[in-house]
C-alpha positions in Angstrom: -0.3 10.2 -0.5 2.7 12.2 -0.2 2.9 12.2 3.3 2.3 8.2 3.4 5.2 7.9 0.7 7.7 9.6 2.9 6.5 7.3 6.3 7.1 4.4 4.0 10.9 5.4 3.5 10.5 6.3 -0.6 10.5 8.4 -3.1 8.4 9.3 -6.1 10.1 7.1 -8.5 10.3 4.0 -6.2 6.4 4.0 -5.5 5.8 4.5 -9.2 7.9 1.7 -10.3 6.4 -0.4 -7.2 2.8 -0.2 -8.7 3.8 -0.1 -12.6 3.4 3.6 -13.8 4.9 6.7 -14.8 6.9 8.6 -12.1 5.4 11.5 -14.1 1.6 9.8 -13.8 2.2 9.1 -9.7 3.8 12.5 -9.3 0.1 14.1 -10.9 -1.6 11.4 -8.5 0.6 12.9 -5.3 -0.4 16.5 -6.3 -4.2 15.7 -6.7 -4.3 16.4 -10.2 -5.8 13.2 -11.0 -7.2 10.3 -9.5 -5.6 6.5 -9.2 -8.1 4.0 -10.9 -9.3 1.7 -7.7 -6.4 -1.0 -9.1 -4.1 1.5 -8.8 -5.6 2.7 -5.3 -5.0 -0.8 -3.9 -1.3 -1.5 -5.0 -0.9 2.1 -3.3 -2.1 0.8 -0.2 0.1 -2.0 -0.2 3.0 -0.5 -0.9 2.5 2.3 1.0 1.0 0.4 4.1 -1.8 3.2 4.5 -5.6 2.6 3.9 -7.4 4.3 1.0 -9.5 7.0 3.0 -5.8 8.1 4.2 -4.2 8.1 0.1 -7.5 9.6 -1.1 -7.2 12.5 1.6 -10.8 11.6 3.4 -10.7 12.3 7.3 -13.6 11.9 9.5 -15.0 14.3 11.7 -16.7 12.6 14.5 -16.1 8.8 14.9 -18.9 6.4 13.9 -21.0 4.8 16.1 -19.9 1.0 16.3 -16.7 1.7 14.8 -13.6 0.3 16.1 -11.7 2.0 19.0 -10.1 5.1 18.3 -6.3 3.8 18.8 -6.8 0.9 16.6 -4.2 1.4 13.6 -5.0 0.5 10.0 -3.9 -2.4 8.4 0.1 -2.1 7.7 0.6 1.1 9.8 3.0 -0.9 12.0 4.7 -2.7 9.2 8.7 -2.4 9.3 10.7 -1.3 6.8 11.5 -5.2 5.7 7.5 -6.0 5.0 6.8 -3.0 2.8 10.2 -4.0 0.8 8.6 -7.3 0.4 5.3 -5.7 -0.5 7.2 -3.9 -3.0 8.8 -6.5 -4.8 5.4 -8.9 -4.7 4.1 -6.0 -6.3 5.6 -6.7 -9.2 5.6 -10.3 -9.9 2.8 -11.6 -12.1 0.0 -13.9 -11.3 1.7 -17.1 -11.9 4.4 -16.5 -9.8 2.7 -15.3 -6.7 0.5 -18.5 -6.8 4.0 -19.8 -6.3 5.0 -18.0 -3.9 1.7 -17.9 -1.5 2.0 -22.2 -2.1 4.7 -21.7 -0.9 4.4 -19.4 2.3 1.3 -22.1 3.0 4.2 -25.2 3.3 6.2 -22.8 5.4 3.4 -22.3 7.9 2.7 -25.9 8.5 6.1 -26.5 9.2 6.4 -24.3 11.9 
């Protein structure tokens, strides 16, 4: 996790406040003294643009057969800094207002 948080440009406190907990409770998470609930996992992911074998410290030792090539990137490995701000910020807006918001982004996109 750590070393995700510092790719994405942030500190303790910011990914804490980006998924709703304690500094104190991510910092724990970050050491590997406890585990995120799968929730928690996923707003990590988003935040942090790294899958959840990566947060959760899981590696694999050969690659699997019929697995995707070997330079293809996770999901949100390439994001810029601007997309994980965003992902930050929709991170914390409740249900109602990303309804809104992905409305929205759909009205945008046929207007292109």
């Amino acid at each position: 996790m750590k070393q995700a948080r510092k790719r994405a440009g942030m500190t303790q406190v910011e990914a804490a406040e980006g998924i709703g907990i304690a500094p104190e409770v991510y910092g724990r998470m970050e050491r590997g003294g406890m585990l995120p609930s799968v929730p928690t996992l996923l707003r990590l992911c988003l935040i942090l643009g790294s899958g959840p074998h990566e947060l959760m410290g899981f590696t694999e030792v050969e690659p699997r057969q019929n697995a995707p090539e070997a330079n293809t990137m996770p999901p949100g490995i390439n994001d810029t800094p601007e997309k994980r701000r965003l992902l930050r910020r929709l991170a914390r807006l409740d249900t109602p207002r990303i309804k809104v918001l992905a409305r929205l982004v759909a009205l945008l996109l046929l207007r292109r």
